[in-house]
N, C-alpha and C positions, 0 to 999 in steps of 0.2 A: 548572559547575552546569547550563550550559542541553545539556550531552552526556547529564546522568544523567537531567536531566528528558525527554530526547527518548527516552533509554531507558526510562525507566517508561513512558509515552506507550506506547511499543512493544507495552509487554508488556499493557499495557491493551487495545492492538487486537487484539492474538494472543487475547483470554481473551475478547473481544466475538465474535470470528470464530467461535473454537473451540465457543461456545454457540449458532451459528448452524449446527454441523455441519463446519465446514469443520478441513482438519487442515493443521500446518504442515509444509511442506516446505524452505522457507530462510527465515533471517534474513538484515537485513544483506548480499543477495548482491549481491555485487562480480561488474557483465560489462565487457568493454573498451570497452562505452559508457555506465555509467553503476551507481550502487546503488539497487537495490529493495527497502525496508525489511522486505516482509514477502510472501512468496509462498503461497500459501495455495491445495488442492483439498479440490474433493468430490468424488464421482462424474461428475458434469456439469459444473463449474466449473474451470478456474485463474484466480486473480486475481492480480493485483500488485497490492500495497497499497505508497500512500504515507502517514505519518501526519506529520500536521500542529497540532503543540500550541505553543497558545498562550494567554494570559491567558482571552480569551472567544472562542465559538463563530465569531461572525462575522471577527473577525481570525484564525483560523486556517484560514478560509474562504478567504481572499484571497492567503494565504500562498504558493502554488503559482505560480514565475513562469511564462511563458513557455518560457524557456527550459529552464527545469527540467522543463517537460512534454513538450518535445522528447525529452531526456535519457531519461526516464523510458519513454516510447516505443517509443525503438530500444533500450534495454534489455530490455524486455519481448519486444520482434520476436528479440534477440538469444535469450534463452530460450525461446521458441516455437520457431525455427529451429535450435538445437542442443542441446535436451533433449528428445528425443522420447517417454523414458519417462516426462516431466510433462505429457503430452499429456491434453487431454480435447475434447471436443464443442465446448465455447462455451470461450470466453476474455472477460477482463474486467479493467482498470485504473481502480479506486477508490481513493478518496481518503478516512482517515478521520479527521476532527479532534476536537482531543480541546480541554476547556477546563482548566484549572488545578483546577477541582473532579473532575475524574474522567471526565466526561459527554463521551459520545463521539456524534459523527454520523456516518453512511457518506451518502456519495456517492457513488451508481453511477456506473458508466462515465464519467466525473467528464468527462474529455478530452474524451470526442466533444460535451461539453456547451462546451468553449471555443470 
């Protein structure tokens, strides 16, 4: 249950992103340091998106540990350094939580804020 809720979650941030202009490039991508739920450009942007659902806003706020933002980090360095055709200008690792009613929040640059 809590696999297919993380997937609807997903697809929820794919359909928030997508109306902000951004297009997908990976799901779910597997590096040999870690998975990035959702990779997403525009012109000027790549992001690695992490989404984070849970009951309410603020608990899924909190949801992101330590070491998971580590993880998520050198994943990201890992695709910056050997995808060069996902390359663009600026780079960015957000975080977006989602609450059980649908309602979704993005958090810029989520990491450099820990």
């Amino acid at each position: 249950m809590a696999y297919q809720s993380g997937k609807d979650a997903e697809e929820l941030a794919a359909n928030f992103l997508a109306k902000q202009g951004y297009s997908p490039l990976a799901r779910r991508l597997k590096t040999p340091c870690g998975e990035i739920d959702l990779l997403v450009a525009n012109d000027e942007w790549l992001l690695a998106i992490e989404v984070k659902q849970r009951t309410t806003l603020t608990e899924a706020r909190y949801a992101l540990s330590p070491r998971q933002s580590q993880r998520l980090l050198r994943a990201f360095s890992f695709i910056i350094d050997t995808r060069p055709d996902w390359q663009r200008p600026n780079t960015r690792l957000d975080v977006l939580v989602v609450n059980q009613t649908g309602t979704i929040e993005q958090i810029e640059d989520a990491l450099r804020l820990y």
